[in-house]
C-alpha positions, 0 to 999 in steps of 0.5 A, spaced: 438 469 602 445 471 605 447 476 607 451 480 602 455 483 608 457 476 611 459 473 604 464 478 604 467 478 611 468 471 609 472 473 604 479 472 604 484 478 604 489 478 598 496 475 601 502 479 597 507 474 595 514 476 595 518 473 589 526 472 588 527 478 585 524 484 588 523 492 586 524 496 580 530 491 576 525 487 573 521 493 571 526 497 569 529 491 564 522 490 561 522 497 559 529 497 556 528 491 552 521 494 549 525 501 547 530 496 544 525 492 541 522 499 537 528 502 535 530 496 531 523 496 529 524 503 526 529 502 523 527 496 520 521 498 517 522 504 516 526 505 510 520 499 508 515 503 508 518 509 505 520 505 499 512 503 499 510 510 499 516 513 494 512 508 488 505 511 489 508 518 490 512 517 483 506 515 479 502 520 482 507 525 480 508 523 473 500 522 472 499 530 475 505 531 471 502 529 463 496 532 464 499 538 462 500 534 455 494 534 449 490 528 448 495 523 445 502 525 447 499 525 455 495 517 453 503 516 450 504 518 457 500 514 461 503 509 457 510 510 459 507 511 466 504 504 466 510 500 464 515 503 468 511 502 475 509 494 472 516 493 471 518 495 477 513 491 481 512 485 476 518 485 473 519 481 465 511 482 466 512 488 462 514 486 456 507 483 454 504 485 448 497 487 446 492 483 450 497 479 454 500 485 456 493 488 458 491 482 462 497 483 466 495 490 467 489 487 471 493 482 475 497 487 477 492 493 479 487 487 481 482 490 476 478 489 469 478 495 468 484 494 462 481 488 458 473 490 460 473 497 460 477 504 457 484 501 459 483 497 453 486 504 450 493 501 453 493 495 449 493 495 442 489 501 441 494 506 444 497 505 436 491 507 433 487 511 439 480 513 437 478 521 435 473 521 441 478 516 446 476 521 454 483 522 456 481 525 463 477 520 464 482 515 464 487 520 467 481 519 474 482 511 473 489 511 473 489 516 478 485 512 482 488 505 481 495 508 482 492 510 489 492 504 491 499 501 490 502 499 497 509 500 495 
């Protein structure tokens, strides 16, 4: 076995290649450029993100808002919610009727939880809501689906 010791005294010793452009220009433009390159990408994405967050933000307050309401003006409310937060994020969508409109519902929350579950009361049921319908429940759902809105 070879001695470790000879092995690295065979080594060669790193050699420092002076370049064309030589100190700190290079370094100091680099730096400049990358605070360019943040500062436009604040600006642009900024007012990008607070639009995302000012949707979520406005269901959430309107859906804390109507629990204040008894049983079926607070379901005409989250009722109200709905088509006004679908009509902003899928536009003429919004005017769906009955089980399209729950369908539509579900594309846009990426759920079943309005065609196959206790959203089925936003469709046509919402005219003739039942005695025993669990407002607070539904009040959890939405809230939980409208924490997902990435806008």
């Amino acid at each position: 076995m070879a001695d470790p010791a000879h092995l690295l005294a065979e080594l060669r010793p790193l050699h420092y290649v002076a370049s064309a452009v030589d100190g700190a220009a290079p370094i100091v433009a680099m730096a400049l450029l990358g605070c360019a390159a943040a500062i436009i990408l604040s600006c642009t994405l900024g007012p990008w993100l607070a639009r995302r967050r000012a949707l979520r933000r406005y269901a959430l307050e309107n859906l804390a808002a109507a629990r204040a309401l008894p049983g079926e003006e607070r379901l005409a409310a989250q009722a109200a919610i709905l088509r006004r937060l679908v009509r902003t994020l899928n536009g003429a969508v919004a005017r769906e009727r009955g089980a399209a409109w729950l369908a539509s519902l579900d594309s846009t929350f990426s759920t079943r939880f309005f065609s196959k579950q206790r959203g089925e009361a936003f469709g046509d049921a919402l005219y003739r809501p039942p005695a025993d319908l669990d407002v607070d429940a539904l009040d959890e759902s939405l809230e939980r689906l409208f924490a997902r809105i990435d806008r």
